[in-house]
C-alpha positions in Angstrom: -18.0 -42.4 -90.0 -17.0 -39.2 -89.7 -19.6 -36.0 -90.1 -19.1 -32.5 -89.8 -22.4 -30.6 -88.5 -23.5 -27.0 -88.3 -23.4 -26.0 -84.2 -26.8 -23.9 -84.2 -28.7 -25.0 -81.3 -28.2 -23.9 -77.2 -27.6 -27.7 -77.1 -25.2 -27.8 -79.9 -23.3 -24.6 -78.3 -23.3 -27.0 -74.9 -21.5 -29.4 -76.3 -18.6 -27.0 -78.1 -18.1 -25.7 -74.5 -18.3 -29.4 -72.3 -15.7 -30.7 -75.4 -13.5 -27.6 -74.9 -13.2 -27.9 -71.2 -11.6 -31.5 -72.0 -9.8 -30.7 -74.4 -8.2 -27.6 -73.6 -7.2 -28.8 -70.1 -5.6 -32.5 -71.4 -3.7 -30.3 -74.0 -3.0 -27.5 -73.0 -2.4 -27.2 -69.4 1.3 -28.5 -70.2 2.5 -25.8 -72.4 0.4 -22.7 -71.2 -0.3 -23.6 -67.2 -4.2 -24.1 -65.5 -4.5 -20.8 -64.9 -4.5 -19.4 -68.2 -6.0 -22.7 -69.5 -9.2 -21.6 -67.1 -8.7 -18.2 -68.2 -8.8 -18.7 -71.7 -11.7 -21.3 -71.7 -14.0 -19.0 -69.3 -13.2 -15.7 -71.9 -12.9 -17.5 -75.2 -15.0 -20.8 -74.9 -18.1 -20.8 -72.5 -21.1 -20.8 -73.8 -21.7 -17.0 -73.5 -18.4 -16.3 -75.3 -19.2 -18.7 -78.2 -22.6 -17.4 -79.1 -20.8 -13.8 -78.9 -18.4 -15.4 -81.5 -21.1 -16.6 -83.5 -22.9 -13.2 -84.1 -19.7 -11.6 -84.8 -19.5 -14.2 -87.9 -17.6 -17.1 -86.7 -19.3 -20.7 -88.1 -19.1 -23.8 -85.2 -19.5 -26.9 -85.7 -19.5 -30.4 -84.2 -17.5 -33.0 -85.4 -18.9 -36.4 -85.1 -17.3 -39.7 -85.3 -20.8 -42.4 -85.3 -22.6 -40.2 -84.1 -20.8 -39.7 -81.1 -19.5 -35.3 -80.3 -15.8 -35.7 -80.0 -14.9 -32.5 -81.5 -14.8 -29.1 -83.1 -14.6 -26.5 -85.8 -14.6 -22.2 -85.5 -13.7 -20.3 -88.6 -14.2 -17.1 -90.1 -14.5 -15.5 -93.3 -11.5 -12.6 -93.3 -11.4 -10.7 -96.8 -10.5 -13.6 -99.7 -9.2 -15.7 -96.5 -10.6 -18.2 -94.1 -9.4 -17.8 -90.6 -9.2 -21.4 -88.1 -9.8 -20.3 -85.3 -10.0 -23.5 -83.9 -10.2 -27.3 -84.5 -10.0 -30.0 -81.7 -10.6 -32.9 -81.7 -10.6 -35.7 -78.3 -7.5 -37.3 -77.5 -9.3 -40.6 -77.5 -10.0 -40.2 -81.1 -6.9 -39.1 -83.0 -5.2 -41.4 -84.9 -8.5 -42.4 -86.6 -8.5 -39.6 -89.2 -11.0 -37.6 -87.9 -8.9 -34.7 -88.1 -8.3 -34.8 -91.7 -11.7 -35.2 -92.6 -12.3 -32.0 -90.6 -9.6 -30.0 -92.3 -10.9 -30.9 -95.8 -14.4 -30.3 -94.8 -12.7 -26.5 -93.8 -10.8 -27.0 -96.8 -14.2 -27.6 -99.1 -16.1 -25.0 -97.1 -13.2 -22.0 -97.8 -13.3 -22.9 -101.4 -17.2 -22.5 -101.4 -16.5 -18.8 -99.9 -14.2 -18.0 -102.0 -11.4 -17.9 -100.4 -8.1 -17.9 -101.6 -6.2 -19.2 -98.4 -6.4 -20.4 -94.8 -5.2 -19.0 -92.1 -4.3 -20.0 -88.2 -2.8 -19.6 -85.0 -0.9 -22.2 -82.9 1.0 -21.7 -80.3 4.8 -21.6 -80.5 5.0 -24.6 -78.4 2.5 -26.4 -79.7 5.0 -29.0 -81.8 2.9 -32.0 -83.0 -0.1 -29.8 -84.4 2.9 -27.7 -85.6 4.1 -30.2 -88.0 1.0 -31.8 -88.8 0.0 -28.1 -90.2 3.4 -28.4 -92.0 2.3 -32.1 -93.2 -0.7 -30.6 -94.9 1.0 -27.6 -96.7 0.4 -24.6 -94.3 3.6 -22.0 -94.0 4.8 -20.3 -90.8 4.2 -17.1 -91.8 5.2 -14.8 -88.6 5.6 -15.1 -84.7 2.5 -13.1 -82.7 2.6 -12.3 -79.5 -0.8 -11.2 -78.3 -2.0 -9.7 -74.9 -5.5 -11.6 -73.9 -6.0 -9.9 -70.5 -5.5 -10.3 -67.2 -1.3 -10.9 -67.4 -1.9 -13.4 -70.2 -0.6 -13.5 -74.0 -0.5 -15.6 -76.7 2.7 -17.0 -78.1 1.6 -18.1 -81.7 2.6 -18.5 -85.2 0.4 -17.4 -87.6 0.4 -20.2 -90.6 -1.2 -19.8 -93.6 -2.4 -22.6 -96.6 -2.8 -21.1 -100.0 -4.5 -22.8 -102.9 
């Protein structure tokens, strides 16, 4: 039911971008504001910005549940580590365990690279994805506070998943 495909096509990279303009707003205008939602989604997730991300090394993908988009995947290779960047999924469909079949398609895909560990970011205030990283074995591993630009920052964890 649930399939995890390479983004590669302009219309594939349109899809990232309409998905993260619903998602980003439901979720995260409560803990971070519009303004820095809009912010964030114009600098970090429009089209432009993706493809950007993409030839700097960073793998999207589309996560289908039958057959439908309704959600997504960026990582990154960093030394024996793979960095997730993101994963969202459509608040519509969790519950239905389309994210963990996500996570161990990233978790399959890190071990094909090589890499020793995964690593994220979440935002300090971002409880439930929080302790669902904690569910699946990831460690808080230190508090970041990173300047984005324009008055903005960051207010992560960094939590890591060794195997």
């Amino acid at each position: 039911m649930t399939h995890v495909l390479k983004a590669t096509s302009e219309c594939d990279i349109a899809t990232v971008e309409r998905l993260a303009q619903i998602i980003w707003r439901h979720h995260y205008e409560p803990i971070i504001g519009t303004n820095q939602v809009e912010y964030m989604l114009d600098k970090f997730q429009s089209s432009e910005a993706i493809l950007s991300q993409i030839k700097a090394g960073y793998e999207y993908y589309l996560i289908q549940y039958k057959a439908e988009a309704v959600g997504y995947i960026s990582i990154k290779k960093d030394d024996d580590a793979l960095f997730l960047s993101k994963i969202y999924v459509l608040s519509d469909f969790r519950g239905k365990k389309i994210g963990a079949s996500a996570m161990q398609f990233i978790t399959d895909r890190a071990i094909s690279l090589g890499c020793k560990s995964i690593r994220l970011t979440v935002n300090k205030y971002n409880t439930n994805s929080i302790a669902a990283y904690h569910k699946l074995g990831f460690k808080t591993i230190e508090a970041l506070v990173i300047d984005i630009g324009n008055g903005y920052i960051m207010d992560d964890y960094k939590m890591e998943l060794t195997f």
